[in-house]
C-alpha positions in Angstrom: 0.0 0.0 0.0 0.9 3.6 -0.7 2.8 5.1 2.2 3.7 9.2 2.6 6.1 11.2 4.6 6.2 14.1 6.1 9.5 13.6 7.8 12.9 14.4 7.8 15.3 12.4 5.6 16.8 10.3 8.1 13.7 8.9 9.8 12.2 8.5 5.7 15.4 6.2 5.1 15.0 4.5 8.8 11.5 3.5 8.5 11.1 2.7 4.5 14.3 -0.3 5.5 12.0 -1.3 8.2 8.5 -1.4 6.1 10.7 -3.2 3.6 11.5 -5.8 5.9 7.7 -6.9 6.8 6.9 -9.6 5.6 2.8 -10.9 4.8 2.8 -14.7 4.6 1.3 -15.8 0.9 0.6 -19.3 2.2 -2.6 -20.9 4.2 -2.3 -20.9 7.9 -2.5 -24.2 9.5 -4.6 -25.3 12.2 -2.9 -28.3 14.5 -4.8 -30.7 16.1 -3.6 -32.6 19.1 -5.2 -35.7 20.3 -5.6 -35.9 24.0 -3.7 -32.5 24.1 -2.7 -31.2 27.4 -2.5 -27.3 27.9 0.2 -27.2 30.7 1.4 -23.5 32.3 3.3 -22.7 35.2 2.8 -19.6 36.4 6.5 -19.7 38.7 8.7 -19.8 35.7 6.1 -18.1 33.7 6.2 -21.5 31.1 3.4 -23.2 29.3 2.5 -24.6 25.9 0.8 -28.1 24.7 1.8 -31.3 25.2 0.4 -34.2 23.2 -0.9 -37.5 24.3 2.3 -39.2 24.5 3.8 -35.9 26.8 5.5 -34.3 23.9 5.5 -30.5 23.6 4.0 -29.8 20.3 6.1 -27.0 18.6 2.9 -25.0 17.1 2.3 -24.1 20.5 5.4 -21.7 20.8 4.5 -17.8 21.1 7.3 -16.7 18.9 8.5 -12.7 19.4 10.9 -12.4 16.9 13.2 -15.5 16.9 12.3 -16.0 20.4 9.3 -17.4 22.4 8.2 -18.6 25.8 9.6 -20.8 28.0 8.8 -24.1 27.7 7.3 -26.2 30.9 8.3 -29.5 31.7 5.6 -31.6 31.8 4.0 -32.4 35.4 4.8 -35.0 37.6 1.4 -34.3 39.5 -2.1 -35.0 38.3 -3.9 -33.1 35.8 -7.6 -32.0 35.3 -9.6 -33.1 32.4 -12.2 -31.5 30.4 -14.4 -33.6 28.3 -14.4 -31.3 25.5 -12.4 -29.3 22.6 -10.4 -26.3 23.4 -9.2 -23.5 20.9 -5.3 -23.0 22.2 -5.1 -19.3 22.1 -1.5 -18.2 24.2 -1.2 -16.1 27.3 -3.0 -13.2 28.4 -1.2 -9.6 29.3 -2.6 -6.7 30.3 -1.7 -4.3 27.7 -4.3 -3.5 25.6 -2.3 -2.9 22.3 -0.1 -6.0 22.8 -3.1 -8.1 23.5 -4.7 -6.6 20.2 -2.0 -7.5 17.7 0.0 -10.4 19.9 -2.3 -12.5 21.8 -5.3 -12.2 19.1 -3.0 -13.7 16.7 -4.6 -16.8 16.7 -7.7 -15.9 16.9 -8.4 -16.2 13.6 -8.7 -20.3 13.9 -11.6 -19.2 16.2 -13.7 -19.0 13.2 -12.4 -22.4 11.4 -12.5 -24.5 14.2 -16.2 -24.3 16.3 -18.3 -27.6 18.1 -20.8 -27.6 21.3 -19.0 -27.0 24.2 -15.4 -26.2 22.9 -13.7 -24.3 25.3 -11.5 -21.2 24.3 -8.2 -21.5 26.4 -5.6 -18.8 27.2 -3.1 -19.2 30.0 -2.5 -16.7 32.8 1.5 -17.2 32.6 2.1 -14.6 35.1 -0.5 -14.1 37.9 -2.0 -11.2 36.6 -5.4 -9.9 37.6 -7.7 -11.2 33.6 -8.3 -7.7 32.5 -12.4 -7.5 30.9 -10.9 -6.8 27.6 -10.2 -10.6 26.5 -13.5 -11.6 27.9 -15.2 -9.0 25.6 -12.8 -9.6 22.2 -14.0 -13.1 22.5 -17.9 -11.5 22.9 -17.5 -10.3 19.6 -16.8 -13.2 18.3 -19.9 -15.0 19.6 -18.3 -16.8 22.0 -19.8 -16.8 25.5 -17.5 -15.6 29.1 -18.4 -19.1 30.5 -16.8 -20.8 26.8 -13.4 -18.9 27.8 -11.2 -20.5 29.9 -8.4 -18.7 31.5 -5.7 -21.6 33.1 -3.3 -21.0 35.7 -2.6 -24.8 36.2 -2.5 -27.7 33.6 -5.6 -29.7 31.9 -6.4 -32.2 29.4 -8.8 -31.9 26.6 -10.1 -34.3 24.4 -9.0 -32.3 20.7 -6.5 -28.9 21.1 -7.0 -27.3 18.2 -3.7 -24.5 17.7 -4.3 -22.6 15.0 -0.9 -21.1 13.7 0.4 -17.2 14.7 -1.4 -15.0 12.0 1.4 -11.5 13.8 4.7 -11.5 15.4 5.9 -8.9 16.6 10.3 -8.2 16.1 12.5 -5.8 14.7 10.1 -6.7 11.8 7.2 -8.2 11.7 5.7 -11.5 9.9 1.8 -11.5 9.7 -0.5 -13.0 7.5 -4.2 -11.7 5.9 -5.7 -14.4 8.5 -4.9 -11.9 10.9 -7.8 -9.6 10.1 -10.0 -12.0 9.8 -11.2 -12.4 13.4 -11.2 -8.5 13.4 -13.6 -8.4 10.7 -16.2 -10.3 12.3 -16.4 -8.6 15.4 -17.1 -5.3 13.3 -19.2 -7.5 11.7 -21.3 -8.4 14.9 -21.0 -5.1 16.2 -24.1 -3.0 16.6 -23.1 0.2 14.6 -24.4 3.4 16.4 -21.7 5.7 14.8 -21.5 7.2 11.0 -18.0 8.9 11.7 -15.7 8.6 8.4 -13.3 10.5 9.8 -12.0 9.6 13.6 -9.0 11.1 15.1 -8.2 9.1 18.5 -6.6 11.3 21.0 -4.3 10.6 24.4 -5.4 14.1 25.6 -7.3 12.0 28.3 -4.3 9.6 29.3 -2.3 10.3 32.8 0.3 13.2 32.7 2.9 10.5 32.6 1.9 9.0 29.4 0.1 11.7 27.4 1.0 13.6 25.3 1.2 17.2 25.8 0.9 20.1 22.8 -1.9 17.4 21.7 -5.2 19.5 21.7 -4.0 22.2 19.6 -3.7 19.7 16.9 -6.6 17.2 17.3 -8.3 20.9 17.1 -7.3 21.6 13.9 -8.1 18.1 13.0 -11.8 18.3 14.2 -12.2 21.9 12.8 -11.4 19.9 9.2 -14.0 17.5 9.2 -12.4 15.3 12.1 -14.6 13.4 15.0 -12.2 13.5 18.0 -12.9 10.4 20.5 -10.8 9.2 23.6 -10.7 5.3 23.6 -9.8 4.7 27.0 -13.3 6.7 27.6 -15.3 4.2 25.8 -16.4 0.4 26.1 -14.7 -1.7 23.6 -18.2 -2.6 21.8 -18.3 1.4 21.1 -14.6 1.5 20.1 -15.2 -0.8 17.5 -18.7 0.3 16.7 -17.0 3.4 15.8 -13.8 1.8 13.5 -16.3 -0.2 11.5 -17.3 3.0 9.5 -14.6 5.0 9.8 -12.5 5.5 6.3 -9.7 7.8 7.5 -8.0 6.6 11.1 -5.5 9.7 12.5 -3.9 10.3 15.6 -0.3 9.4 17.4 1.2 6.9 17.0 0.4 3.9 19.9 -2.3 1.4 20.7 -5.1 3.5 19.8 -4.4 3.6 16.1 -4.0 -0.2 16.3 -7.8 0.4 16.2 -7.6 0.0 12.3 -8.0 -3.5 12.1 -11.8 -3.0 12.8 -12.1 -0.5 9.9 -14.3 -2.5 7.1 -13.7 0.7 4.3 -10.1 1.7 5.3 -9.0 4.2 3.0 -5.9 6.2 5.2 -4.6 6.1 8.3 -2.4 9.3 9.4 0.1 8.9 11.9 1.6 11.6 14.0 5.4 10.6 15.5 5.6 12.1 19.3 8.9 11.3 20.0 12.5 12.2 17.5 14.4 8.9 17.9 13.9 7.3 14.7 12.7 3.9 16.2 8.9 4.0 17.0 5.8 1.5 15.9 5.5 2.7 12.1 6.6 -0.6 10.3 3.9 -1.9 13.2 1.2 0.4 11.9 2.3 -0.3 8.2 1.5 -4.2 8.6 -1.8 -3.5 10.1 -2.9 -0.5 7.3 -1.9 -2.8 4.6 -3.6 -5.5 5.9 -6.8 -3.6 6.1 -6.7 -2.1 3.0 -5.2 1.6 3.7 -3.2 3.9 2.8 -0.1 5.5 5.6 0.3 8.7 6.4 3.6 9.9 9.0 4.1 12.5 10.2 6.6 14.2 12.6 5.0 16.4 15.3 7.4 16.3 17.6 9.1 19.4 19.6 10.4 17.3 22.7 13.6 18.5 24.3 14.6 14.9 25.6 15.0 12.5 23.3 12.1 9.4 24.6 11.3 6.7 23.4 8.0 5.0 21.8 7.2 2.2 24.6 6.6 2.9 28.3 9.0 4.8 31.1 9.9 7.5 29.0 10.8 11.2 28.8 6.9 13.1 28.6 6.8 14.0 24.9 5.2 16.9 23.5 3.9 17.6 19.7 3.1 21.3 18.0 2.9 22.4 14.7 6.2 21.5 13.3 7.3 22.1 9.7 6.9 19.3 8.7 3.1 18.9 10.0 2.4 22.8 8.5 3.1 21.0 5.0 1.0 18.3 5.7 -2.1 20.6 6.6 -1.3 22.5 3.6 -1.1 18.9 1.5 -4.5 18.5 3.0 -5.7 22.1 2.6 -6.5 21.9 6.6 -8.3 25.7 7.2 -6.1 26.9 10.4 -5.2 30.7 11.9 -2.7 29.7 15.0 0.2 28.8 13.4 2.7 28.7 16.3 4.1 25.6 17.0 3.0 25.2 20.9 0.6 27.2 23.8 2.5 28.4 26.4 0.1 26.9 28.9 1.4 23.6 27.3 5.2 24.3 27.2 4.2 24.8 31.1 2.6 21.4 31.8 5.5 19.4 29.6 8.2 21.4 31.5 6.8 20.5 34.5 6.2 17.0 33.9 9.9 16.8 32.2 11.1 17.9 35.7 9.4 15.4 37.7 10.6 12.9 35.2 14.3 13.6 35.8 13.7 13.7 39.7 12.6 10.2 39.5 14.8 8.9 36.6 17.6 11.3 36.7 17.0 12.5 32.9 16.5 10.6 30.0 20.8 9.4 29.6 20.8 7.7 32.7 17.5 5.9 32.0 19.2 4.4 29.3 22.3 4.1 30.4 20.2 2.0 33.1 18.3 0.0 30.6 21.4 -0.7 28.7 23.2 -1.6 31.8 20.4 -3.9 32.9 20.2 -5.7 29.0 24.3 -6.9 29.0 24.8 -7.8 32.8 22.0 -10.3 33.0 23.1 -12.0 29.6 25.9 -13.1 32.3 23.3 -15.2 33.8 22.9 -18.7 32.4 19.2 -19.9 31.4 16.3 -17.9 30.1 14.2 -18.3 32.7 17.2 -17.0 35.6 17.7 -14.3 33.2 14.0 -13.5 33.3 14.1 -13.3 36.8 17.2 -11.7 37.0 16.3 -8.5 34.6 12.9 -8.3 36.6 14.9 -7.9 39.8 17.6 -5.2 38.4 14.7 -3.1 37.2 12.7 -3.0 39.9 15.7 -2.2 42.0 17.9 0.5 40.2 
């Protein structure tokens, strides 16, 4: 799909290598099916996967991140519950809402292959985490009851495991399939519509001060004064989130979770992505796979006006966007209608100053963060096995 910049060189040449690099799979998924398949997890050593009825892991199970994946259990000594029944293998539950949306969903596809009475609908709760609503709802709009989804914390046996293969993994690249969208599609499909908004900009403007980001109003305004619906997600049940993708034709916003939201867009024409941070690393190849899986066009463009250098994930400098060259020439691309040309209010130079400081108090400024994180990454590679590693890493970070 077409993709346009309004960027600086560097980050144009940075993030066409990286589009070039994902890759969409031109082959048939595969579904495996395990006889007698156990679903084991241990939620110590944060481990689990399927073993089959001769107590082999089966490899289709792995939850691959790049050329990584999850620890693998050993299979239990102790005995395990049974199920009379089918299960859907669908990987672990996390409670990050983006992650969730283009990681654990991955297999969700299969969902719609793969149905008999009473099948069960199986993720594993790896860590001990609290099951946010969210994966209870996804699988509503997929017609598949709360009391049909299993969440395991300790090991059973089915009759039939159906695994249907990953359909997005997520790397310095990123592999992904046109299955992918398919589960997407059919919970716009059996979503409600209320909302005729062809034009949606999802904002952060309602986020916490530590992960919004600032400047943001003055151009969301500029976006609604052009023909723009402004919405906050995290305001919104999920059924309405979607309800409100499914007729939506051009997506903008930052870039983050929120415009992950594309996958539910039935008549996807653009999406328009606004970079909040300068680094050249941030989710765009991400955003590329999903917009060209759905059909649309991408937009990027640089807003940003930060005076630390952040980052795109979390525990980062605050960030702050204005009306940057680069963005003026893409409101005059669009012929956007806007008077205020200067680049940021005061009032929100104030609140990002002030939230910059409070960041450095607790961090001690953006170069020792990652002098930290850097730090933490190459002394625990010192520490033999993946799962010491793990534990290792979690304890440096939570202590430095």
């Amino acid at each position: 799909m077409p993709v346009t910049f309004f960027a600086d060189k560097q980050y144009q040449k940075y993030t066409k290598n990286k589009i070039q690099r994902v890759k969409i799979a031109t082959r048939d998924l595969m579904v495996d099916v395990v006889e007698n398949g156990k679903i084991v997890v241990n939620p110590s050593t944060h481990a689990y996967g399927v073993f089959d009825a001769n107590n082999k892991f089966v490899k289709s199970s792995l939850q691959y991140k790049g050329k990584t994946h999850q620890f693998i259990p050993k299979y239990p000594s102790g005995q395990i519950d049974v199920m009379n029944g089918d299960a859907v293998f669908m990987g672990y539950v996390v409670n990050h809402f983006g992650h969730f949306l283009i990681e654990q969903l991955s297999r969700a596809w299969g969902v719609l292959k793969h149905r008999t009475p009473g099948m069960k609908f199986v993720f594993v709760n790896n860590r001990g985490i609290v099951v946010p609503g969210y994966v209870y709802k996804f699988m509503k709009l997929l017609n598949i009851s709360e009391s049909d989804v299993m969440v395991l914390d300790a090991p059973c046996k089915f009759n039939r495991v159906f695994i249907p293969e990953q359909s997005f993994r997520l790397s310095n690249t990123v592999y992904c399939a046109p299955e992918f969208v398919t589960a997407f599609r059919e919970m716009a499909h059996n979503t409600k519509s209320k909302y005729d908004y062809d034009k949606v900009y999802v904002s952060r403007a309602k986020l916490p001060n530590d992960i919004r980001t600032y400047g943001e109003e003055k151009i969301q305004n500029i976006f609604q004064d052009n023909g723009f619906t402004v919405i906050y997600p995290e305001t919104l049940d999920l059924f309405d989130q979607v309800a409100i993708m499914k007729n939506c034709r051009v997506l903008a916003g930052c870039a983050g979770t929120a415009l992950h939201l594309a996958l539910f867009m039935e008549n996807a024409e653009r999406v328009i992505q606004i970079k909040r941070n300068t680094i050249n690393n941030d989710s765009a190849y991400v955003q590329y796979a999903i917009n060209t899986l759905v059909g649309a066009d991408s937009v990027f463009v640089s807003g940003s006006v930060e005076k630390y250098k952040s980052g795109h994930g979390g525990n980062h400098a605050p960030q702050i966007i204005g009306i940057t060259d680069d963005m003026a020439r893409f409101f005059d691309c669009e012929h956007f209608v806007y008077s205020d040309t200067s680049a940021v209010a005061a009032s929100d130079w104030d609140s990002y100053e002030t939230q910059l400081k409070l960041f450095q108090e607790n961090n001690g400024g953006a170069f020792i963060l990652k002098v930290k994180k850097r730090f933490i990454k190459y002394i625990s590679c010192l520490v033999p096995g993946r799962i010491n590693r793990d534990r290792f890493r979690r304890w440096l970070k939570n202590h430095l």
